[in-house]
N, C-alpha and C positions, 0 to 999 in steps of 0.2 A: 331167115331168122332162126336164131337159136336156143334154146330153152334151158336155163341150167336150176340144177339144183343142187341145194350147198347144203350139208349136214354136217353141226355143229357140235361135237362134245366135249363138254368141260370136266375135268374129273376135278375127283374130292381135292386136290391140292390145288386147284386151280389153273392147272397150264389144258388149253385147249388144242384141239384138236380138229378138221376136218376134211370130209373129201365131198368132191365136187365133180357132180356127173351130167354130160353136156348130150343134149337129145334135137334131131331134127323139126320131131314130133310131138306137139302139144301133150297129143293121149299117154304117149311112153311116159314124156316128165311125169307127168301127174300122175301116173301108176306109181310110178318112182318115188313122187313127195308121201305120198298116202303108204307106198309099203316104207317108208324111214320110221314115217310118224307111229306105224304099228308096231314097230321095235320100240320106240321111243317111250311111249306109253308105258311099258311093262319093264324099261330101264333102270340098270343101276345106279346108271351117271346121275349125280347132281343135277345136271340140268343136260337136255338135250333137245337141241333146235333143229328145225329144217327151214330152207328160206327155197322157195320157184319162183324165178323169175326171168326174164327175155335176154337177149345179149343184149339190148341196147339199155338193162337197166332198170327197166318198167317194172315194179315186184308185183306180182301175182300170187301169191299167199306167201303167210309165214306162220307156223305155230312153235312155242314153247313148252316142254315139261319142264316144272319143275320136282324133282321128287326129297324129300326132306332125307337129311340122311341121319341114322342112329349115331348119338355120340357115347362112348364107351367110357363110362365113368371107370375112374382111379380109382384103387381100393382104399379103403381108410386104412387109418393103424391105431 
């Protein structure tokens, strides 16, 4: 059995991004999902996901940020 974990970031324009890191061992993944989601937390992306789960598909946790992003008003005239 296999264990992967897939880390998901969308930036402000929308086009997504991820990489996907494949573990023999239960403990590794999950050190793995728990240090994304530490970055993720404190992120700049828009949104930033992590998904653990088995090769054959079984999900085992998933968490989302989302973090609001500042919109930069036009000047008047």
């Amino acid at each position: 059995m296999k264990y992967l974990v897939i880390e998901i970031q969308t930036n402000t324009d929308g086009t997504v991004g991820n990489l996907v890191y494949a573990y023999d061992d239960r403990n590794q993944a999950e050190s793995k999902y728990h240090a994304v989601l530490s970055a993720a937390a404190i992120s700049a992306l828009p949104m930033h996901t992590c998904v653990l789960f088995q090769s054959d598909g079984i999900l085992l946790a998933r968490q989302c940020y989302v973090h609001e992003q500042e919109v930069e008003e036009e000047p008047t005239e």
